[in-house]
C-alpha positions as CSV (number, residue, x, y, z in Angstrom):
1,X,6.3,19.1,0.6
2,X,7.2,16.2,2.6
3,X,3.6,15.1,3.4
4,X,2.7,15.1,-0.5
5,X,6.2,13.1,-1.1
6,X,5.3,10.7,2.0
7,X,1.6,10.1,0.2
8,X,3.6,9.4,-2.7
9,X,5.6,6.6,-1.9
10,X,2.7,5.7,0.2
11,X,0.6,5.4,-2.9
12,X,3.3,3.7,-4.7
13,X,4.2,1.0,-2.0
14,X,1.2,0.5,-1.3
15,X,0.0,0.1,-5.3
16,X,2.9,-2.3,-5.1
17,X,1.7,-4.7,-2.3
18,X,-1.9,-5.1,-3.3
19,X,-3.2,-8.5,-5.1
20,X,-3.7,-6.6,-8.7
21,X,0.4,-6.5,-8.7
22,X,0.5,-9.8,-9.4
23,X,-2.2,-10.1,-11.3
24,X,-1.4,-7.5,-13.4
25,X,1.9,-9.0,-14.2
26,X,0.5,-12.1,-15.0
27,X,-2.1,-10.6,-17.3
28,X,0.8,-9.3,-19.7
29,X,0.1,-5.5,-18.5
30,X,2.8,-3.4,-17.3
31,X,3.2,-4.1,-13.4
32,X,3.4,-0.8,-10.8
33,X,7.2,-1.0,-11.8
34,X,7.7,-0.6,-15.4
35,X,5.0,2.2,-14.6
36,X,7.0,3.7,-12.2
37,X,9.7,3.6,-14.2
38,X,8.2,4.9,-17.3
39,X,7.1,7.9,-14.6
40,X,10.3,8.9,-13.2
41,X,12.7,7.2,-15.8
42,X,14.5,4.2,-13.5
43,X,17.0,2.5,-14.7
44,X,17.5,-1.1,-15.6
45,X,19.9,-1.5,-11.7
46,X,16.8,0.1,-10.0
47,X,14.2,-2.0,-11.3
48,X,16.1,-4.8,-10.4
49,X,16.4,-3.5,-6.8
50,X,13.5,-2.6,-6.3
51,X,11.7,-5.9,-7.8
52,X,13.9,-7.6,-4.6
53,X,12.9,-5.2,-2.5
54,X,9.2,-5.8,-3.8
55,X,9.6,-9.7,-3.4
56,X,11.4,-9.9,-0.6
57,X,8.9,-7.8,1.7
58,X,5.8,-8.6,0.1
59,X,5.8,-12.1,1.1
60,X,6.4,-11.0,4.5
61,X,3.6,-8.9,4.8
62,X,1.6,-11.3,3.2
63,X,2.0,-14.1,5.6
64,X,1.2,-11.3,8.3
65,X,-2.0,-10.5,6.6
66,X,-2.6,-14.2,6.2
67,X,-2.6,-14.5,10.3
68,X,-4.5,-11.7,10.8
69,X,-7.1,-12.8,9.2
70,X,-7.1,-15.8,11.1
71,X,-7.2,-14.1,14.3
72,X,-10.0,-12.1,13.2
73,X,-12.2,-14.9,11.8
74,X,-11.5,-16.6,15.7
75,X,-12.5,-13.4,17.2
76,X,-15.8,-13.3,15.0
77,X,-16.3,-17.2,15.9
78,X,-16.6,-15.6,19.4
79,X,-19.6,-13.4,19.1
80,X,-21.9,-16.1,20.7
81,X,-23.8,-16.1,24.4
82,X,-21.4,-18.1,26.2
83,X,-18.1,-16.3,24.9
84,X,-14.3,-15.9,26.2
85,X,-13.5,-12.8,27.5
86,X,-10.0,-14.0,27.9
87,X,-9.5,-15.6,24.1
88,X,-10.9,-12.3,22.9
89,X,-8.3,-10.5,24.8
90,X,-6.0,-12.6,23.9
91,X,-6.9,-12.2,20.1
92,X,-7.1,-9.0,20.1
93,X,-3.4,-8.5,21.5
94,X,-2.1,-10.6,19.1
95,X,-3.8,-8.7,16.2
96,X,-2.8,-5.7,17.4
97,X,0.7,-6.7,17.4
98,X,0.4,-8.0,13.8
99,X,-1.0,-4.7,12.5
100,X,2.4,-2.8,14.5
101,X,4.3,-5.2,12.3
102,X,2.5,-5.3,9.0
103,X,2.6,-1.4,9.3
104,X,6.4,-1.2,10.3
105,X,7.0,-3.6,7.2
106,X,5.0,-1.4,5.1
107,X,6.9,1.4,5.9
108,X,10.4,-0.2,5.4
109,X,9.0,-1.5,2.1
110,X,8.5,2.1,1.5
111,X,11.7,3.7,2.7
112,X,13.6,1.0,0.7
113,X,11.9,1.8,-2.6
114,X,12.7,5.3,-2.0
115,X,16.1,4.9,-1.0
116,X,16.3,3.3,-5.0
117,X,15.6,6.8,-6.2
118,X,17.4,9.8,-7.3
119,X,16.9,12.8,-5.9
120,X,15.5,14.1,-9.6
121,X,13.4,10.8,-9.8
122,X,12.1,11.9,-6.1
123,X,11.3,15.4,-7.2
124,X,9.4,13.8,-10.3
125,X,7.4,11.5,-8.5
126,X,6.5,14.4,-6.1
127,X,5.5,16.5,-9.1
128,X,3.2,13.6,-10.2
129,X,1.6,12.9,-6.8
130,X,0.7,17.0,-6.9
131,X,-0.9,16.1,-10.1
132,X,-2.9,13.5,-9.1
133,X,-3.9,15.0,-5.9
134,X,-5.5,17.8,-7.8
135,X,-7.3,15.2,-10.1
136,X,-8.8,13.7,-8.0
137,X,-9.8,17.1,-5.7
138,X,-11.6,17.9,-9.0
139,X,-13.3,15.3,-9.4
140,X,-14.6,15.0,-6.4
141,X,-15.5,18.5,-6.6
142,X,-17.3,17.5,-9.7
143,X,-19.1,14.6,-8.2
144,X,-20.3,16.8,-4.9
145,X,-21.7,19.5,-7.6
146,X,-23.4,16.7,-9.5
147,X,-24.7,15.0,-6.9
148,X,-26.2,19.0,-5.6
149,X,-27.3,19.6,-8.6
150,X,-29.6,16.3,-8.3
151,X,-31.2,16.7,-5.6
């Protein structure tokens, strides 16, 4: 039970920090937190919260991102006959300590957002997970008997 509530609010903070939340709330659809609220029934107060919480780590993780992929386009610039074992090295450390971090921010952005929730709104949210988990077991049940079934 606390692997499918950790997948969760995995899938939920993780629905929050990709591009299409932005996106989405610019395109006049409901963002990943008037869903989630519509799913487990948040409150105005936890919306709120969780929209700072949202904000407030996103742009951190974003600027992480931002750097890694700088580092990673330098290390690619270095696939050439006369490279630098050293700059690679050093590249890769540095990546490597950026993923630790983008990972250990992901995971506070998580922990936060769950700390918002009540234990029913938890429970519900588990529920749903379960739900969705089987869905998409079954479809790609479906998918592996269609593609059998083809060949």
């Amino acid at each position: 039970m606390k692997l499918v509530k950790f997948l969760g609010t995995a899938l939920v903070a993780l629905s929050f920090s990709a591009p299409s939340f932005a996106q989405q709330a610019a395109g006049g659809q409901p963002d990943q937190v008037d869903q989630l609220a519509q799913m487990v029934g948040l409150s105005d107060d936890q919306q709120t919260e969780i929209r700072g919480i949202l904000d407030e780590m996103q742009g951190k993780i974003g600027q992480l991102r931002q750097e890694a992929q700088q580092i990673q386009q330098q290390m690619q610039a270095e696939i050439k006959a006369d490279y630098d074992e050293a700059a690679i090295r050093e590249n890769a450390e540095e990546l490597g300590d950026l993923t630790g971090e983008i990972a250990a921010l992901s995971t506070l952005m998580q922990a936060k957002v769950d700390s918002v929730f009540t234990q029913e709104q938890r429970d519900e949210l588990d529920k749903r997970m379960q739900q969705m988990q089987q869905q998409m077991q079954q479809q790609r049940q479906m998918m592996q008997q269609q593609q059998q079934q083809g060949q």
